[in-house]
Biotite code that builds the C-alpha atoms (Angstrom):
import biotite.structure as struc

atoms = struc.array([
    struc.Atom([48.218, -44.774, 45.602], chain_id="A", res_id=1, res_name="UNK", atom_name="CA", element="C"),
    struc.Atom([45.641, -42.398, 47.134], chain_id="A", res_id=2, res_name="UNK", atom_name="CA", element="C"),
    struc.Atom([44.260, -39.691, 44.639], chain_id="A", res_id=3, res_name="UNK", atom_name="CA", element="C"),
    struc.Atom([44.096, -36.055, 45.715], chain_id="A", res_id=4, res_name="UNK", atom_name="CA", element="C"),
    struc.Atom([41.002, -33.762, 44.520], chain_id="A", res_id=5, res_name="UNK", atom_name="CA", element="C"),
    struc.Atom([43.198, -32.322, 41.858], chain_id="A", res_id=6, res_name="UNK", atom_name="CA", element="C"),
    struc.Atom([44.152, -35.308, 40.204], chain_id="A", res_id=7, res_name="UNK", atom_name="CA", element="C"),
    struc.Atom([40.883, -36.041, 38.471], chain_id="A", res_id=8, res_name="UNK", atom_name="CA", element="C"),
    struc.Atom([40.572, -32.523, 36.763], chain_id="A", res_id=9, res_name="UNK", atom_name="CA", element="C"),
    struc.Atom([44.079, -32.624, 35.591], chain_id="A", res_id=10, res_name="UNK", atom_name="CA", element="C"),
    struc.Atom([43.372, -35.973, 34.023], chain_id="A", res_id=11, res_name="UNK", atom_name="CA", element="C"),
    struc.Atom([40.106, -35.289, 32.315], chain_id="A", res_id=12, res_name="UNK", atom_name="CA", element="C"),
    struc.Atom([41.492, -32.202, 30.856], chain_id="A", res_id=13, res_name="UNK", atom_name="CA", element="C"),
    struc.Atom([44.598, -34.218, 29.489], chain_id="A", res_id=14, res_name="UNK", atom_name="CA", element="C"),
    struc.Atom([42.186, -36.441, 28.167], chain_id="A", res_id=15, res_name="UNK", atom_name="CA", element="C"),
    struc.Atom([40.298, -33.526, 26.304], chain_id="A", res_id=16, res_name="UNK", atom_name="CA", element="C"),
    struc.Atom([43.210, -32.341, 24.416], chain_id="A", res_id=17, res_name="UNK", atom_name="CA", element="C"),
    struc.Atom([42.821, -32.721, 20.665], chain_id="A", res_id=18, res_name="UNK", atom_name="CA", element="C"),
    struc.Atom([45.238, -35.033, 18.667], chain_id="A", res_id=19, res_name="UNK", atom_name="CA", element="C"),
    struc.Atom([47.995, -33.298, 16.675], chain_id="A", res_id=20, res_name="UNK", atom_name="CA", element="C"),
    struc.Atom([46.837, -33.100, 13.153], chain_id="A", res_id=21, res_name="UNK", atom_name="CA", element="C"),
    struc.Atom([48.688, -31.654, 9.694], chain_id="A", res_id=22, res_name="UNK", atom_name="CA", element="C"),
    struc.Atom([47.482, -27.919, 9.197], chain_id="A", res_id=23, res_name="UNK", atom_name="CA", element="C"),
    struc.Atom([46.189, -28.204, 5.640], chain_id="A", res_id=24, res_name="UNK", atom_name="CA", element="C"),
    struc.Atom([45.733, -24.211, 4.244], chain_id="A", res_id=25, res_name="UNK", atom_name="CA", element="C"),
    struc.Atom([45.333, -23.689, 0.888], chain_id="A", res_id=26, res_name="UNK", atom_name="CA", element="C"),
    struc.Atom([42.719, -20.657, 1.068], chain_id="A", res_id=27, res_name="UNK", atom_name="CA", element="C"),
    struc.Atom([41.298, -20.145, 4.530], chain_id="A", res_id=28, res_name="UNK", atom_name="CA", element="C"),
    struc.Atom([37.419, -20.630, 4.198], chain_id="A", res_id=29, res_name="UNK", atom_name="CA", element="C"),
    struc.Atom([34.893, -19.005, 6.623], chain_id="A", res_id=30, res_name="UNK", atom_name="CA", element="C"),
    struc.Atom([34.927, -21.201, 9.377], chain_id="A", res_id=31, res_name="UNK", atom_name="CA", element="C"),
    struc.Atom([37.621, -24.487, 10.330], chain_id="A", res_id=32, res_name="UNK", atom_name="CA", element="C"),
    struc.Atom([36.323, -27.117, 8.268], chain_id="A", res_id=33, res_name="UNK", atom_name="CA", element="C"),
    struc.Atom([36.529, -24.913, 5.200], chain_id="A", res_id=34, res_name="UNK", atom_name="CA", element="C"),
    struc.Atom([40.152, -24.369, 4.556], chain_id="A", res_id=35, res_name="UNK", atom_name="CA", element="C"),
    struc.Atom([40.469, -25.590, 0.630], chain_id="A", res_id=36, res_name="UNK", atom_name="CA", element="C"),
    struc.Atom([38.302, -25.478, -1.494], chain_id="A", res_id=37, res_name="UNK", atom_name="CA", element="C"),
    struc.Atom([37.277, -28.641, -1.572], chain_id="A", res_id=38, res_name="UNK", atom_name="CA", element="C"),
    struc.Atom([36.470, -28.702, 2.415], chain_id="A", res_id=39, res_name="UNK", atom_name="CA", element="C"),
    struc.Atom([34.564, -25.133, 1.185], chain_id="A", res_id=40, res_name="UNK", atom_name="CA", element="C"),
    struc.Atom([32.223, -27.313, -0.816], chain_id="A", res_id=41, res_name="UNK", atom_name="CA", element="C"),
    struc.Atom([32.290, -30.295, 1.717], chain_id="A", res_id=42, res_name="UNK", atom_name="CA", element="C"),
    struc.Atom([31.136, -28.103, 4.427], chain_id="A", res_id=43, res_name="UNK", atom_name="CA", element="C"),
    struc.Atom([28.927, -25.748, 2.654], chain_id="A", res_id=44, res_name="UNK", atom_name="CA", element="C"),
    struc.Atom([26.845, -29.223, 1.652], chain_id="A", res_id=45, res_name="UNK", atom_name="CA", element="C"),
    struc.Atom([27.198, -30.768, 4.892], chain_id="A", res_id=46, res_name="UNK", atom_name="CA", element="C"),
    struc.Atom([25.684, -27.394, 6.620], chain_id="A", res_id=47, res_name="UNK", atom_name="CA", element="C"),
    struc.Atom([22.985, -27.736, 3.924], chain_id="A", res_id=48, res_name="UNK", atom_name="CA", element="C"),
    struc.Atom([21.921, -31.642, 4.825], chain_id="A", res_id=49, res_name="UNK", atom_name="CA", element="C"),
    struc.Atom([22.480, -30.843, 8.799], chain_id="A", res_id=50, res_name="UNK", atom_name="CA", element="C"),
    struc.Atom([19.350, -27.938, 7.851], chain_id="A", res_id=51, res_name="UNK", atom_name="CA", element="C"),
    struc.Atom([17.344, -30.484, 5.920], chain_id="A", res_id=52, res_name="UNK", atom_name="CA", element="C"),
    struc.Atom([17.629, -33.011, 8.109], chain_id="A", res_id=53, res_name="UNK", atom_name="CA", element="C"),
    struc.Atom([16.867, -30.759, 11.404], chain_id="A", res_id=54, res_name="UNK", atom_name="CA", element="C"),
    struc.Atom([13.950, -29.454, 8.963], chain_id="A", res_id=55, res_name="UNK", atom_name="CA", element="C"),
    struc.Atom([12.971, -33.107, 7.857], chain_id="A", res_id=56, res_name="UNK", atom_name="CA", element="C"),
    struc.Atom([12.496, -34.479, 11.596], chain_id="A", res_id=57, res_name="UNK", atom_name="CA", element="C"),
    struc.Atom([10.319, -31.466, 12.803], chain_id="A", res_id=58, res_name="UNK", atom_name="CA", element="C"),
    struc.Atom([8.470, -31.780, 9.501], chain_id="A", res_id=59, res_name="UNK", atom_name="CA", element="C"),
    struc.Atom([8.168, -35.635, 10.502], chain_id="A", res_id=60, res_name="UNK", atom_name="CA", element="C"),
    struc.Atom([6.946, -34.595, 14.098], chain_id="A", res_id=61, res_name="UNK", atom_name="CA", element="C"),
    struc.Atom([4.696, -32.140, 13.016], chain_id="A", res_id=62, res_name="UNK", atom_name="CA", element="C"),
    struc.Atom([2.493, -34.289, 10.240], chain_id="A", res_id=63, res_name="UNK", atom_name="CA", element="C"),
    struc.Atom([2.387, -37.158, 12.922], chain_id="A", res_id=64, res_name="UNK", atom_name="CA", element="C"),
    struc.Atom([1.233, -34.583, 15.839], chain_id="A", res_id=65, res_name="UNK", atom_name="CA", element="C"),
    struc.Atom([-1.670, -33.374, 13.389], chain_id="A", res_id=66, res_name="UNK", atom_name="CA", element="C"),
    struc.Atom([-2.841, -36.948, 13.099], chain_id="A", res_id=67, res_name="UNK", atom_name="CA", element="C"),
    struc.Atom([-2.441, -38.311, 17.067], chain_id="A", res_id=68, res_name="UNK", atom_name="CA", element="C"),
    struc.Atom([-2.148, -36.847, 20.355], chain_id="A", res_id=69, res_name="UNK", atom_name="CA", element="C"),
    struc.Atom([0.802, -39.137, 21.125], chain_id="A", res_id=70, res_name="UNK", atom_name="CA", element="C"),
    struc.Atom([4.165, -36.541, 21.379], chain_id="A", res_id=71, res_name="UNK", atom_name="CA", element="C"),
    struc.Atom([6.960, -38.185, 19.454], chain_id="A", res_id=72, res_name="UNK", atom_name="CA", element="C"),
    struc.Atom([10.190, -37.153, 17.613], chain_id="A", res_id=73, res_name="UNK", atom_name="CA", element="C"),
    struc.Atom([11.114, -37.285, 14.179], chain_id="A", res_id=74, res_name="UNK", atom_name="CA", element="C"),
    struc.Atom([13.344, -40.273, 14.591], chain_id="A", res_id=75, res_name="UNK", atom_name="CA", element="C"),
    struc.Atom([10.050, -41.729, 16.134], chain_id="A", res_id=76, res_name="UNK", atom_name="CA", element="C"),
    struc.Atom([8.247, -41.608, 14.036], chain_id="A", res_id=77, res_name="UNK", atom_name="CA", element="C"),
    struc.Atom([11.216, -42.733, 11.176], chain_id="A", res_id=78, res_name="UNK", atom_name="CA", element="C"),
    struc.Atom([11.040, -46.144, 13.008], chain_id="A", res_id=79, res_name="UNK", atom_name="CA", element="C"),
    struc.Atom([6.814, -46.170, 13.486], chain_id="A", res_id=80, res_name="UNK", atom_name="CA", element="C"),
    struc.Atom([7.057, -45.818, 9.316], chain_id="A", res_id=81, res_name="UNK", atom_name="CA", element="C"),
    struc.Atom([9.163, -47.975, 8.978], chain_id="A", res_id=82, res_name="UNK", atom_name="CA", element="C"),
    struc.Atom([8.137, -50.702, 11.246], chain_id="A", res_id=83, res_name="UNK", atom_name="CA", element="C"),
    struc.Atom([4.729, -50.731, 9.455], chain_id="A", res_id=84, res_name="UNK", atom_name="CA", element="C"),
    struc.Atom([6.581, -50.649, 5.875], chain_id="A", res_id=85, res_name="UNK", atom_name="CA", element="C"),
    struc.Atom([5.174, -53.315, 4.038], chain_id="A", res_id=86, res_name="UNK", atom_name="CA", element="C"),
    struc.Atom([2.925, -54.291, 6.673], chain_id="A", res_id=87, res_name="UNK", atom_name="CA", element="C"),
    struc.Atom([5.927, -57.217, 7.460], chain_id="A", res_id=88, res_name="UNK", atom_name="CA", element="C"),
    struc.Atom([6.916, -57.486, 11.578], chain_id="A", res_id=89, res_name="UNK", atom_name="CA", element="C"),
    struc.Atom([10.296, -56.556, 11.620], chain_id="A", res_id=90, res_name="UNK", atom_name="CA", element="C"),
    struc.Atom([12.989, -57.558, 14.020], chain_id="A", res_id=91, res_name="UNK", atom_name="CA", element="C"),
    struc.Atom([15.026, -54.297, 15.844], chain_id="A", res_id=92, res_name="UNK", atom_name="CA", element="C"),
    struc.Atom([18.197, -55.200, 13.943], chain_id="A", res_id=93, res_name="UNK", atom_name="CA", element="C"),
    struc.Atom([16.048, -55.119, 10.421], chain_id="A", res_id=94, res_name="UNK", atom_name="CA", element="C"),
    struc.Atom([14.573, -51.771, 11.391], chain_id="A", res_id=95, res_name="UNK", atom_name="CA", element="C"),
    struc.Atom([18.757, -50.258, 12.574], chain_id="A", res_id=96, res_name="UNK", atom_name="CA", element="C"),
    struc.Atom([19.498, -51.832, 8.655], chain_id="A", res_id=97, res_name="UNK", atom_name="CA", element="C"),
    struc.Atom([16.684, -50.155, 6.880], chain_id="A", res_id=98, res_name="UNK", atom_name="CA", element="C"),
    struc.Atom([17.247, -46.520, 8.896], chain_id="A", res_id=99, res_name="UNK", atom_name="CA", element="C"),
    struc.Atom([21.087, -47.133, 8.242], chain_id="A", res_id=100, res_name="UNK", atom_name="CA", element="C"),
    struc.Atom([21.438, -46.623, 12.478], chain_id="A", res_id=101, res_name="UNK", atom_name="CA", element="C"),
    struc.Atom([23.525, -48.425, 14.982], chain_id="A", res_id=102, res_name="UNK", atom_name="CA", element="C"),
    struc.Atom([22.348, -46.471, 17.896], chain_id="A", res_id=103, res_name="UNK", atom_name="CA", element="C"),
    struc.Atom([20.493, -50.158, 19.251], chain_id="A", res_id=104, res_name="UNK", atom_name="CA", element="C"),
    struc.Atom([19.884, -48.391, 22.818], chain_id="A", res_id=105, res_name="UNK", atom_name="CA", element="C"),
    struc.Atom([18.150, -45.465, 21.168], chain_id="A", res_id=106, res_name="UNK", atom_name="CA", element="C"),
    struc.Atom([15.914, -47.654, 18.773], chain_id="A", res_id=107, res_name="UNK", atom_name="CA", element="C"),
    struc.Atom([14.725, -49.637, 22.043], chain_id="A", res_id=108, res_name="UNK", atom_name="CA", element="C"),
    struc.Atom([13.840, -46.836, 23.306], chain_id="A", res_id=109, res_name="UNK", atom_name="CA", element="C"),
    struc.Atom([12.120, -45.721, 20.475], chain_id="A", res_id=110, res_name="UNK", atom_name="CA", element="C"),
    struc.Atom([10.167, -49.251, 20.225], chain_id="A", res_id=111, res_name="UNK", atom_name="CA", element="C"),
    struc.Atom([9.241, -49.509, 24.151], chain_id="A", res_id=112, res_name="UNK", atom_name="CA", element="C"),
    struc.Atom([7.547, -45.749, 23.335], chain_id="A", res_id=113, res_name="UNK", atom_name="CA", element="C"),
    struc.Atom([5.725, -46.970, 20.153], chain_id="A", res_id=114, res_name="UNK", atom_name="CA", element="C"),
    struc.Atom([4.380, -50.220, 22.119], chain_id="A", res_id=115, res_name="UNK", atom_name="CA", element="C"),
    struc.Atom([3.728, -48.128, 25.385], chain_id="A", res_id=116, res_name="UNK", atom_name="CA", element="C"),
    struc.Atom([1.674, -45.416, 23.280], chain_id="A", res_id=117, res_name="UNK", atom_name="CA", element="C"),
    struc.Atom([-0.686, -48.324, 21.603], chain_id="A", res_id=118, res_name="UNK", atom_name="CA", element="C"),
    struc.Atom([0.624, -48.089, 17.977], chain_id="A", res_id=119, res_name="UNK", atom_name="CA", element="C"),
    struc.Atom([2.936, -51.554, 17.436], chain_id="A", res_id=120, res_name="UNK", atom_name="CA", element="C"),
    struc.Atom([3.328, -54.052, 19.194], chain_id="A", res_id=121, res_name="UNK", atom_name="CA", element="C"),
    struc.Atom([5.707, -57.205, 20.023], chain_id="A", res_id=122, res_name="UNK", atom_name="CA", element="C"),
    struc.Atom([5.059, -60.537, 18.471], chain_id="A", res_id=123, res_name="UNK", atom_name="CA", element="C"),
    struc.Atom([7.524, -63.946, 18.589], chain_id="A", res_id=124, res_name="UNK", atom_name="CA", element="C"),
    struc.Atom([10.035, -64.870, 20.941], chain_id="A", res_id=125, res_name="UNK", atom_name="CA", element="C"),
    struc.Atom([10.909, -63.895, 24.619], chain_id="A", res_id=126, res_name="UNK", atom_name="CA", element="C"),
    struc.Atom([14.347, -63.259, 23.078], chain_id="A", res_id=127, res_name="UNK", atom_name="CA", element="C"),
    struc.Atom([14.655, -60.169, 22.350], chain_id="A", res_id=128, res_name="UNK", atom_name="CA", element="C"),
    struc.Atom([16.572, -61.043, 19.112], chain_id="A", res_id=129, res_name="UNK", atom_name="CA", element="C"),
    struc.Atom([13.945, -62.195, 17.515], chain_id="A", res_id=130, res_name="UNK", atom_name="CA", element="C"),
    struc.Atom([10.858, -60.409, 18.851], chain_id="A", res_id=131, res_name="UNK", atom_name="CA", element="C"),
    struc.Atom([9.284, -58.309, 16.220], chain_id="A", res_id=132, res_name="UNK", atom_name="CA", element="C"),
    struc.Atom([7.408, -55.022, 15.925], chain_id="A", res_id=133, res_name="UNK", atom_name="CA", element="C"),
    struc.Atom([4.554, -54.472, 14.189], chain_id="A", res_id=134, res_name="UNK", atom_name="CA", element="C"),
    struc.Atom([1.686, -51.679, 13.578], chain_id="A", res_id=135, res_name="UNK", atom_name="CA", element="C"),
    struc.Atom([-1.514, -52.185, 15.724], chain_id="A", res_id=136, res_name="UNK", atom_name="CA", element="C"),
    struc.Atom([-5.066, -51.532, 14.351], chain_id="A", res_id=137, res_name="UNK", atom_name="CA", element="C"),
    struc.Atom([-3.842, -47.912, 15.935], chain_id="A", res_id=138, res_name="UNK", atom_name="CA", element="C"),
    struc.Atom([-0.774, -47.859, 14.778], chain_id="A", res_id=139, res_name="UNK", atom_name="CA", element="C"),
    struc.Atom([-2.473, -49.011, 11.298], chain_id="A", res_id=140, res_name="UNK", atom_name="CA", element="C"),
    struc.Atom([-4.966, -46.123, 11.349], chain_id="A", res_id=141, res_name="UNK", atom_name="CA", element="C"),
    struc.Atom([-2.139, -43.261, 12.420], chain_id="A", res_id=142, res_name="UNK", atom_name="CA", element="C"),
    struc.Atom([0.400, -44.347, 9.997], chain_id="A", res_id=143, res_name="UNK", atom_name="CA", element="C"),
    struc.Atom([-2.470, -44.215, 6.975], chain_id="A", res_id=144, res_name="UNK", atom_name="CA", element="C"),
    struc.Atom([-3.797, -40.402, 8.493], chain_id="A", res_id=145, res_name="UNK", atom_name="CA", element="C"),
    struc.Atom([0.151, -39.614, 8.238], chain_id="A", res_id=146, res_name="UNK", atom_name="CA", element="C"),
    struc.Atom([0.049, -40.352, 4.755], chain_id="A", res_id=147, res_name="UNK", atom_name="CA", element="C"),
    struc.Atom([-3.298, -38.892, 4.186], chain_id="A", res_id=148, res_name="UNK", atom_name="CA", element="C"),
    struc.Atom([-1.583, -35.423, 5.522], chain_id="A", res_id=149, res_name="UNK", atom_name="CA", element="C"),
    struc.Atom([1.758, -35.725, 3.868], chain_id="A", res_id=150, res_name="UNK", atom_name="CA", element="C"),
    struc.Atom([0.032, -36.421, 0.527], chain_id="A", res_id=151, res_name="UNK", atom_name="CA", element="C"),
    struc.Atom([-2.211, -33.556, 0.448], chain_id="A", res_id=152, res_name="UNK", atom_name="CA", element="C"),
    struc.Atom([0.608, -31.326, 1.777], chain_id="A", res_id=153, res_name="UNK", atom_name="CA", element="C"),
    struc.Atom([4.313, -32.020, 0.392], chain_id="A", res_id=154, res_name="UNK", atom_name="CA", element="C"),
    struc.Atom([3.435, -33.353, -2.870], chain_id="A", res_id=155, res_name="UNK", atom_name="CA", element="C"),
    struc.Atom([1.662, -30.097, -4.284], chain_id="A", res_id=156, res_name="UNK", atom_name="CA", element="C"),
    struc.Atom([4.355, -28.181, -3.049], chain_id="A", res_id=157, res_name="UNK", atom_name="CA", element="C"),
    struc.Atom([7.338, -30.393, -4.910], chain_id="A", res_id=158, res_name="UNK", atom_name="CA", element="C"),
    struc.Atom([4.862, -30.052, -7.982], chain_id="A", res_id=159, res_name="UNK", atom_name="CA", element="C"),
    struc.Atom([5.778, -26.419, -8.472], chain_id="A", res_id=160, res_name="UNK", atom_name="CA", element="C"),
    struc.Atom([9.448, -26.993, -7.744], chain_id="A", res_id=161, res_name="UNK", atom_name="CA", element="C"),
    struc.Atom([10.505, -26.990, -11.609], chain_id="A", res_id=162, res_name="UNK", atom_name="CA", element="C"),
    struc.Atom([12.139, -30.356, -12.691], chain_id="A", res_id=163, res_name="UNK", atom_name="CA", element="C"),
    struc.Atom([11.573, -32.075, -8.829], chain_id="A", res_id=164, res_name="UNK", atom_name="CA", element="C"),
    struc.Atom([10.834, -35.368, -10.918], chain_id="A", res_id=165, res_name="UNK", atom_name="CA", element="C"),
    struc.Atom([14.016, -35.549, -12.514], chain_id="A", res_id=166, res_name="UNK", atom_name="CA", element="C"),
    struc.Atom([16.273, -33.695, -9.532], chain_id="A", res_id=167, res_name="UNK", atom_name="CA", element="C"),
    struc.Atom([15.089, -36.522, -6.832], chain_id="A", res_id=168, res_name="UNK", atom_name="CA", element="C"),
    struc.Atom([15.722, -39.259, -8.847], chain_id="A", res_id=169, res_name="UNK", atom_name="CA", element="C"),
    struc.Atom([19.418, -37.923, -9.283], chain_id="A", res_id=170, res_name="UNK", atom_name="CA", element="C"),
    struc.Atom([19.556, -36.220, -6.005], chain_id="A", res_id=171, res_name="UNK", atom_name="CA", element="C"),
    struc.Atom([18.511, -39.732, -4.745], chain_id="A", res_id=172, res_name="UNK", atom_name="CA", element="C"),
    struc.Atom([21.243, -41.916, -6.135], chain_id="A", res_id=173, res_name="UNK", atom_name="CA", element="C"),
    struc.Atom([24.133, -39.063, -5.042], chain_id="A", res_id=174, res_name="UNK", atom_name="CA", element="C"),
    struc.Atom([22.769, -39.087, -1.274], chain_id="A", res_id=175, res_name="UNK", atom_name="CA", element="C"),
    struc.Atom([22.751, -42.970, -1.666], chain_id="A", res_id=176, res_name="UNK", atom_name="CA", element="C"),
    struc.Atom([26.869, -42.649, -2.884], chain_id="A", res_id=177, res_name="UNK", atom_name="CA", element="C"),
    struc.Atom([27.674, -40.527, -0.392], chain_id="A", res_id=178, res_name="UNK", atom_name="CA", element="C"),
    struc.Atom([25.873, -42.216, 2.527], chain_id="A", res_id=179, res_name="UNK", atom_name="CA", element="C"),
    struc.Atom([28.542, -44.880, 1.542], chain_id="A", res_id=180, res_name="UNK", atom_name="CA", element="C"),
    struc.Atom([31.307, -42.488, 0.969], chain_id="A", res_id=181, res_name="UNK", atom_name="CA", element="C"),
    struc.Atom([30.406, -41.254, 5.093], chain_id="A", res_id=182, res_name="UNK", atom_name="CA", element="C"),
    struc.Atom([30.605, -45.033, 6.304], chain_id="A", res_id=183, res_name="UNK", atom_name="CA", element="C"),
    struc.Atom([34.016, -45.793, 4.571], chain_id="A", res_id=184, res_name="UNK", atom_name="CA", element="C"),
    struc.Atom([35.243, -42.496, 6.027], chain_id="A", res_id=185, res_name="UNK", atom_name="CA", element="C"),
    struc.Atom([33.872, -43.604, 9.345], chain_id="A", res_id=186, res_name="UNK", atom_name="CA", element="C"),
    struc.Atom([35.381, -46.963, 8.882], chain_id="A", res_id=187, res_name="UNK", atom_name="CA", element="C"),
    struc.Atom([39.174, -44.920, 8.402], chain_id="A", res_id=188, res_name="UNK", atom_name="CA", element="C"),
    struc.Atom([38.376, -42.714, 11.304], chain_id="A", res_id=189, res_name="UNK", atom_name="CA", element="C"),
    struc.Atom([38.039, -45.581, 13.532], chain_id="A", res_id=190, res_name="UNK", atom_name="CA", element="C"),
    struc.Atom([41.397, -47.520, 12.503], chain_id="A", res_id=191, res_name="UNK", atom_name="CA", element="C"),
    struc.Atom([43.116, -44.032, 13.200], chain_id="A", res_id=192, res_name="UNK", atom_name="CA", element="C"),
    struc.Atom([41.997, -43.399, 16.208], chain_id="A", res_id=193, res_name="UNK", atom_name="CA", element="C"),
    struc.Atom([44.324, -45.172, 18.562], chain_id="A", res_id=194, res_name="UNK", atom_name="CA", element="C"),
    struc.Atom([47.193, -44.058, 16.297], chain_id="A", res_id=195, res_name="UNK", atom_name="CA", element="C"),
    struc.Atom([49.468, -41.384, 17.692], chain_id="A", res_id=196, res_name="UNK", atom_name="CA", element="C"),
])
């Protein structure tokens, strides 16, 4: 069967038609993920860690830029950090664990940058299961100016927050619950989604 020009726009916008869902509407809410009270909440927080997080990774940028004249992103620098954690080589599927990501294309990426820029590099196997990352003397020496900065700067400031000592700790173990609460919720999303 030949197709015509207008068959692929007709099928791509079929395919961008949203699933039929129940209309839940106990009190409309500003916006369409607030309609209860609950989803109120829900959204109001998740609004509140989409800031901190957009916030967190310039922040992240910033401190490392101030330190070396290598441009990298937030998420960047997340895996630099944590590739020289504990000064242990790490394989790419123990740094995805420890940042809680599954994006593996995007954390090559981020790994080819960091060994192309001078500040880890590879060690072990051809396979590239087991080759692991580690910090060069660089790498070393960046990562320990990075702290340097971050200690004389974010510390002093969380000092005159009143209570931050006792509000991270708790704040810590509730973003820890709900990081779980997000993956079981992803886990139902998936099993629903081929279900009409």
């Amino acid at each position: 069967m030949k197709r015509t020009s207008n068959t692929a726009p007709k099928r791509a916008r079929s395919l961008a038609k949203p699933k039929a869902q129940p209309f839940i509407a106990e009190r409309p809410g500003t916006w369409h993920l607030a309609r209860t009270e609950t989803e109120r909440r829900l959204s109001d927080f998740e609004f509140g860690l989409e800031r901190l997080a957009q916030a967190y990774y310039r922040w992240k940028a910033a401190c490392l830029a101030a330190v070396c004249d290598v441009p990298l992103t937030g998420d960047d620098v997340a895996v630099l950090n944590v590739v020289r954690m504990g000064d242990e080589p790490k394989r790419l599927s123990e740094i995805g664990q420890l940042l809680n990501r599954v994006d593996v294309p995007n954390l090559q990426y981020a790994t080819r940058k960091l060994v192309r820029s001078g500040l880890i590099e590879t060690e072990g196997s051809s396979s590239r299961k087991e080759t692991r990352y580690r910090a060069t003397a660089t790498g070393h020496s960046v990562t320990e100016a990075y702290a340097a900065l971050r200690a004389a700067t974010l510390p002093p400031m969380l000092d005159a927050l009143d209570g931050w000592a006792a509000k991270s700790e708790t704040a810590s173990i509730q973003l820890d619950l709900i990081a779980s609460l997000y993956a079981q919720a992803a886990q139902v999303a998936i099993t629903r989604r081929h279900q009409p």
